[in-house]
C-alpha positions as CSV (number, residue, x, y, z in Angstrom):
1,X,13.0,-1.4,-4.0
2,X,13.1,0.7,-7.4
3,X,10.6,1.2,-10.2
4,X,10.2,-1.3,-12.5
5,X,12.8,0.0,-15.8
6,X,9.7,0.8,-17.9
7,X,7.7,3.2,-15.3
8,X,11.4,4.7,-14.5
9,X,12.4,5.7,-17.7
10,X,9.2,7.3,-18.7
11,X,9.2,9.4,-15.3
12,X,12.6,10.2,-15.8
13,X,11.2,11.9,-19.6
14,X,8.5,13.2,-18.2
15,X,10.8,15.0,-15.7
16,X,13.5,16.3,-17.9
17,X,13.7,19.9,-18.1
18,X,11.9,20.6,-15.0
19,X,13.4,23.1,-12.9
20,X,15.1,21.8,-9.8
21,X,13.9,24.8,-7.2
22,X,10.0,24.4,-8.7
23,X,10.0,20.1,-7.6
24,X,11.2,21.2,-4.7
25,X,9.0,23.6,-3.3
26,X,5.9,21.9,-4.7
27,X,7.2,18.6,-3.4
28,X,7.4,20.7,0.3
29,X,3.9,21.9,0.1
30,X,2.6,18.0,-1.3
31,X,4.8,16.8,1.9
32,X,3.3,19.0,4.3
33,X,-0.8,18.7,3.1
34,X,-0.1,14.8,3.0
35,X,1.7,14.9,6.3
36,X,-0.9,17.3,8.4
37,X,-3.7,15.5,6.4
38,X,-5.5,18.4,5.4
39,X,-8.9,18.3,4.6
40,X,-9.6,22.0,3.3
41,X,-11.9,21.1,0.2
42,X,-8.3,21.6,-2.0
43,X,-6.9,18.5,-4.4
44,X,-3.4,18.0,-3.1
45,X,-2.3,17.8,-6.6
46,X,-4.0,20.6,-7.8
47,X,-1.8,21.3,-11.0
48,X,1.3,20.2,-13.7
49,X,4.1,21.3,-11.4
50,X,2.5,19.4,-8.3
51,X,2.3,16.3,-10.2
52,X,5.6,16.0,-11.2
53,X,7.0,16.9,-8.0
54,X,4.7,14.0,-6.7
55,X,6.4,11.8,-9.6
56,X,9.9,12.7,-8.6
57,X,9.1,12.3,-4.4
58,X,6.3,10.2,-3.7
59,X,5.6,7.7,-6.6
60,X,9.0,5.2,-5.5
61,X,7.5,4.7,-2.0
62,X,3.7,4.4,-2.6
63,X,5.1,2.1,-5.3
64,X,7.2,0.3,-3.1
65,X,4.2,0.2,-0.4
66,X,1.4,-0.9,-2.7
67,X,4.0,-3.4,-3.9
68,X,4.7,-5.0,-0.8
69,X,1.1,-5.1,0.4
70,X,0.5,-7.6,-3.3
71,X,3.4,-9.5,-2.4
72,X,1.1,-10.3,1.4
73,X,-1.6,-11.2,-0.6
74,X,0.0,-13.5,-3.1
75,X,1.6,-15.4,-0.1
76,X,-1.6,-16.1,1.7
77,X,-3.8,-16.6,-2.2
78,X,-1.0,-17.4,-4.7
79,X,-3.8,-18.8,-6.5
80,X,-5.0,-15.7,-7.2
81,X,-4.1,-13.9,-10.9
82,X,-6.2,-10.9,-11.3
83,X,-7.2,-9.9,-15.2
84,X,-9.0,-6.9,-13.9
85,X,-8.4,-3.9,-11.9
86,X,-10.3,-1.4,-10.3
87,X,-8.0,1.2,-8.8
88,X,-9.8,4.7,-6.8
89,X,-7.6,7.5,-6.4
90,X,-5.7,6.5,-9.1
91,X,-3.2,9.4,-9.0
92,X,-0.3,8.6,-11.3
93,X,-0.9,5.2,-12.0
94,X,1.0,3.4,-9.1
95,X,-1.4,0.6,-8.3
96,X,-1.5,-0.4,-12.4
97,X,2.1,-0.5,-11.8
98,X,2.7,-2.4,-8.6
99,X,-0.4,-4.7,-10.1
100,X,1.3,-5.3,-13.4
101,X,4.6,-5.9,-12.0
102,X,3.4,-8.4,-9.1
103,X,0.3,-10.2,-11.4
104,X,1.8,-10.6,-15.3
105,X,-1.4,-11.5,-16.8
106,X,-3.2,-8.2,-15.9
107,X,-4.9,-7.2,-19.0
108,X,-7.8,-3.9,-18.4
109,X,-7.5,-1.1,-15.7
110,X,-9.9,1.1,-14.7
111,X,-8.4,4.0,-13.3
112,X,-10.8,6.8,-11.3
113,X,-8.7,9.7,-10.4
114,X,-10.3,13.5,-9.5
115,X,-6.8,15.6,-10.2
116,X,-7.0,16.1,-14.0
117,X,-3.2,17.2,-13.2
118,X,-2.1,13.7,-11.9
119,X,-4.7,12.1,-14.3
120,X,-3.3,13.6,-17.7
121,X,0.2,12.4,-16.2
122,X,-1.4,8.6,-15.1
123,X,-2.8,8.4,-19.0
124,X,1.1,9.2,-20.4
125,X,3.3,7.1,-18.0
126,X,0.2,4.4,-19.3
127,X,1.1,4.1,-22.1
128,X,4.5,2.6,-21.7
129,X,2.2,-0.3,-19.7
130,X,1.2,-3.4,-21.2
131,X,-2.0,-3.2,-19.6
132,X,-4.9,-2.1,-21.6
133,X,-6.1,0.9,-19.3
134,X,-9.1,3.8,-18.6
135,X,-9.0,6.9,-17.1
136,X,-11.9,8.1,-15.9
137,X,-12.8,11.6,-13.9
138,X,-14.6,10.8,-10.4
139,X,-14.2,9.6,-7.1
140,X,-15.8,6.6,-4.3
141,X,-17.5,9.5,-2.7
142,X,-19.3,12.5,-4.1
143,X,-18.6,11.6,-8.0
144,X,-18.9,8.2,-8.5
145,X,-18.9,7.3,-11.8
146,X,-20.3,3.8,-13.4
147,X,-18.1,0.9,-13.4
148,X,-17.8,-2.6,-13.8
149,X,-16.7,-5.2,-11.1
150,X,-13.0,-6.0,-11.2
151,X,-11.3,-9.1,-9.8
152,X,-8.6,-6.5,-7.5
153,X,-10.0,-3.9,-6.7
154,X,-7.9,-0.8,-4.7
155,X,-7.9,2.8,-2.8
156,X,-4.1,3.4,-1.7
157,X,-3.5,6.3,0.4
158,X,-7.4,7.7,-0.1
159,X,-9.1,7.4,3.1
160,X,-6.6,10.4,4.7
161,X,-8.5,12.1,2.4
162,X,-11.8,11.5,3.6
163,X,-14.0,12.4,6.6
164,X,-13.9,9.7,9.0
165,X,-17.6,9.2,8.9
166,X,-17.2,8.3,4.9
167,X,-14.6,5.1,6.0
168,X,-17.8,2.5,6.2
169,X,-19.5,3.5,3.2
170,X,-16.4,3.7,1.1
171,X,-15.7,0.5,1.9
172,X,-18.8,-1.6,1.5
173,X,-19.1,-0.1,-1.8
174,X,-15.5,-1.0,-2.7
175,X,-16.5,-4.4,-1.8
176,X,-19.5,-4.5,-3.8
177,X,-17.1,-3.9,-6.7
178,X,-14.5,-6.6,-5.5
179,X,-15.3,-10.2,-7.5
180,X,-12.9,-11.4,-5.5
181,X,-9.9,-9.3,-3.4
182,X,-9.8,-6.2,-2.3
183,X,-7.0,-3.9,-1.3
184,X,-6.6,-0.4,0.9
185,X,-3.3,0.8,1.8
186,X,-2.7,3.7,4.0
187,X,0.1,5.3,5.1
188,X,2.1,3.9,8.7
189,X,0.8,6.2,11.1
190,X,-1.4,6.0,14.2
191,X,-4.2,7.4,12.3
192,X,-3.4,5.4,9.3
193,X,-3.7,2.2,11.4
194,X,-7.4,3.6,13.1
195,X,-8.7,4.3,9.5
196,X,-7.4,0.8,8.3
197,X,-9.1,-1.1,11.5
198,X,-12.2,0.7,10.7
199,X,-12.3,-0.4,7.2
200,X,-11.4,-4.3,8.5
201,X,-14.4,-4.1,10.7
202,X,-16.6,-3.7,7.5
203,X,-14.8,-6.4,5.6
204,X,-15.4,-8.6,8.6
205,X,-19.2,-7.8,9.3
206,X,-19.5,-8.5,5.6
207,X,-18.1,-11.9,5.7
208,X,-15.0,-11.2,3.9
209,X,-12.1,-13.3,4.0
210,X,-9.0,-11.9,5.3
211,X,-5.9,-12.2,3.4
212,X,-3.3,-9.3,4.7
213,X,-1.3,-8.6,6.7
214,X,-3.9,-10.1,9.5
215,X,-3.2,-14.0,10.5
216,X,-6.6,-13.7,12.5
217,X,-10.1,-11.9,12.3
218,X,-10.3,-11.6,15.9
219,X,-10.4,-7.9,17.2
220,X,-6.7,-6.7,16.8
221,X,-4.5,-7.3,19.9
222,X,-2.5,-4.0,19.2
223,X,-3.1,-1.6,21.6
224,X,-2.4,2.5,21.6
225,X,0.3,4.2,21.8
226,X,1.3,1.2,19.9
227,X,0.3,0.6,16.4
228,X,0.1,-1.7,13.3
229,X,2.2,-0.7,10.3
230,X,5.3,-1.8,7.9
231,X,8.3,-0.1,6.7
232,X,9.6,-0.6,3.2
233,X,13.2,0.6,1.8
234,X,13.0,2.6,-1.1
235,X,15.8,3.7,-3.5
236,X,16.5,7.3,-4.4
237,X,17.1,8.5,-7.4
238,X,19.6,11.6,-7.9
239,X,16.3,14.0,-8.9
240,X,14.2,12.3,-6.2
241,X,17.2,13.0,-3.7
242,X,18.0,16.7,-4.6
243,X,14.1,17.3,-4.6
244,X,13.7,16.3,-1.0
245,X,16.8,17.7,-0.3
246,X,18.0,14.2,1.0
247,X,21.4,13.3,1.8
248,X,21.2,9.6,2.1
249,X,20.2,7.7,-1.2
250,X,17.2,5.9,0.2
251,X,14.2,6.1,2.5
252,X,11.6,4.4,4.7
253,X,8.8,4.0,3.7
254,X,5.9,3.3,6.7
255,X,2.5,1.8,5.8
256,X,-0.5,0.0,6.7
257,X,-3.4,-2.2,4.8
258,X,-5.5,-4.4,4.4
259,X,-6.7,-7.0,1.9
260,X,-9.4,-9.3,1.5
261,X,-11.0,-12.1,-0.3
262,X,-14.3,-13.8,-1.2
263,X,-12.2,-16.7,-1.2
264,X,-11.0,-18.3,1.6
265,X,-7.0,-18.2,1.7
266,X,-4.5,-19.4,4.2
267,X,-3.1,-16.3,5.7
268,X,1.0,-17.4,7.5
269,X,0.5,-18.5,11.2
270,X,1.8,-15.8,12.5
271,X,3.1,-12.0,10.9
272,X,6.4,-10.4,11.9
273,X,5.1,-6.8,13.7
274,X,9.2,-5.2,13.6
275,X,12.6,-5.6,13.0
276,X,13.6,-8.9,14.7
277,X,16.7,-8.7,16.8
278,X,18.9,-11.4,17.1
279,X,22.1,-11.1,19.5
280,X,24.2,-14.8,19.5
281,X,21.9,-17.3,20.4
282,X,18.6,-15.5,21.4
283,X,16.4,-13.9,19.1
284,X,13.6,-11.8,19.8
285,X,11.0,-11.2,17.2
286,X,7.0,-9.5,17.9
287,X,4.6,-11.4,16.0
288,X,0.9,-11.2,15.6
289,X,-0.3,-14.9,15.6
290,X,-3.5,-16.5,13.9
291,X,-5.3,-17.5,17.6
292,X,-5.4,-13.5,18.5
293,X,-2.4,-12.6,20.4
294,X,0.4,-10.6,19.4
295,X,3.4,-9.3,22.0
296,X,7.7,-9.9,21.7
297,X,8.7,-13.5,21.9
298,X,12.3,-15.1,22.8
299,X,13.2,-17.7,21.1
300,X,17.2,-19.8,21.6
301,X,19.5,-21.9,19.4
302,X,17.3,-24.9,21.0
303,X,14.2,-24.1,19.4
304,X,15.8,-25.4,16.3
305,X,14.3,-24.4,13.3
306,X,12.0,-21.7,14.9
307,X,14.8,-19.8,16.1
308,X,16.5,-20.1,12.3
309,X,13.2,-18.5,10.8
310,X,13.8,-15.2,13.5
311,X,17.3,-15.2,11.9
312,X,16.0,-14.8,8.7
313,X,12.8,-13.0,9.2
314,X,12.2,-9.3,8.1
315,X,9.8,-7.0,9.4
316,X,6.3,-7.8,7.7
317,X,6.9,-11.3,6.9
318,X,5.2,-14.6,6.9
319,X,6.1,-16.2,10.2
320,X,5.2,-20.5,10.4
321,X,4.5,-21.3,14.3
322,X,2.6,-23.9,15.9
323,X,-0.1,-22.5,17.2
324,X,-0.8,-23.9,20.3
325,X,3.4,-23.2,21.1
């Protein structure tokens, strides 16, 4: 997956001229606070430098995340066609983006982002948006400033930020805010997954509708060391690949979410947990099914067109079963 041409070339001018050696070591120190998760009262993006080095490393794969998490939700609601947005934790713009991209007739955005660094560079790469868009300074937490109720509202890769003890409030007053869907992403780890189930039990005590990427609102099957999460592919670009000091031209990127509605969808019957693996005529594929259970099934050439879906299915799709099979 790649940026969409617009949000590409205004990165890319935003990034000319910017010294090769500087990306790189801020994009080291953004690499390790985001992968240690540190909580030490400090913005991750805490100046110019840091947000461009976020720009040229981390915007293609929370892009390509957020963007795969609306394609879950447009599958199980493709009713749905949001005119409003309501993003938290704004940083650069990449939910207006992924929104945009995925929903056409997305017309305001409300963006709410802390890091006057990544906010001033949000409010330029904006402007090459056809969305009519505010920026606001604030937060969900301490600084939460007064806004209306948006048909999607968002908080992609927030909660890491957060005590654990702020994940329920957060989310019922996301919710509040929601007129109809809500969406947090997370990143794909072990942690990522706890904060995620956390945030679904408030959704589901609230009466919320799920949408994504659960077929069920039964208590999850998955059980540690095992977890929940997806893996999207993500294109490098040459400065994106020499900042990261990458040799391959893409990367994985792992994530986790969860979305839901005040309207009741029809979520797939099942969802594809990993990678299938098909070797001649067997194919075995792990899905998470709408009745609860979730574990590796087997499937042969003689289950016909089931066994022609695990041929074709990707990790994260869709998967149509009969239940009761």
């Amino acid at each position: 997956m790649e940026l969409p041409s617009p949000l590409r070339s205004a990165v890319d001018a935003m990034l000319e001229g910017e010294r090769l050696e500087a990306l790189s070591r801020a994009a080291e120190t953004l690499s390790s606070r985001y992968r240690k998760e540190v909580r030490d009262g400090r913005l991750h993006i805490d100046g110019a430098i840091a947000a461009k080095a976020y720009l040229a490393t981390r915007l293609p794969a929370t892009f390509a995340a957020v963007r795969a998490a609306f394609d879950m939700v447009t599958e199980a609601d493709p009713d749905f066609a949001p005119r409003t947005l309501l993003d938290f934790g704004a940083g650069p713009g990449t939910v207006l983006w992924a929104a945009s991209d995925c929903w056409p007739d997305l017309e305001r955005a409300q963006m709410i982002e802390t890091s006057g660094a990544i906010r001033t560079v949000g409010e330029k790469l904006s402007g090459s948006s056809t969305v009519s868009t505010t920026w606001t300074d604030g937060d969900i937490t301490r600084r939460m400033p007064e806004v209306e109720p948006a048909e999607l509202v968002t908080l992609a890769y927030v909660l890491d930020e957060l005590p654990e003890t702020a994940i329920g409030e957060v989310t019922q007053r996301l919710w509040a805010l929601a007129s109809r869907t809500l969406v947090i992403i997370e990143p794909g780890t072990t942690a990522g997954w706890k904060r995620i189930l956390a945030a679904r039990q408030v959704l589901i005590e609230a009466g919320a509708h799920l949408l994504a990427p659960c077929p069920h609102a039964q208590t999850c099957p998955i059980e540690s060391p095992d977890w929940c999460h997806f893996s999207r592919r993500v294109a490098r670009s040459r400065i994106h690949r020499l900042a990261k000091k990458g040799e391959v031209p893409w990367e994985d990127e792992k994530y986790i979410f969860i979305a839901a509605s005040r309207v009741a969808a029809a979520p797939p019957s099942a969802r594809v947990l990993s990678p299938p693996r098909v070797n001649g005529g067997v194919g075995r594929i792990k899905l998470c099914r709408a009745d609860g259970r979730a574990g590796e099934e087997t499937f042969s050439r003689r289950d016909g067109e089931v066994f022609r879906q695990v041929r074709r299915a990707d990790w994260g799709d869709g998967f149509a079963i009969d239940e009761s099979g």
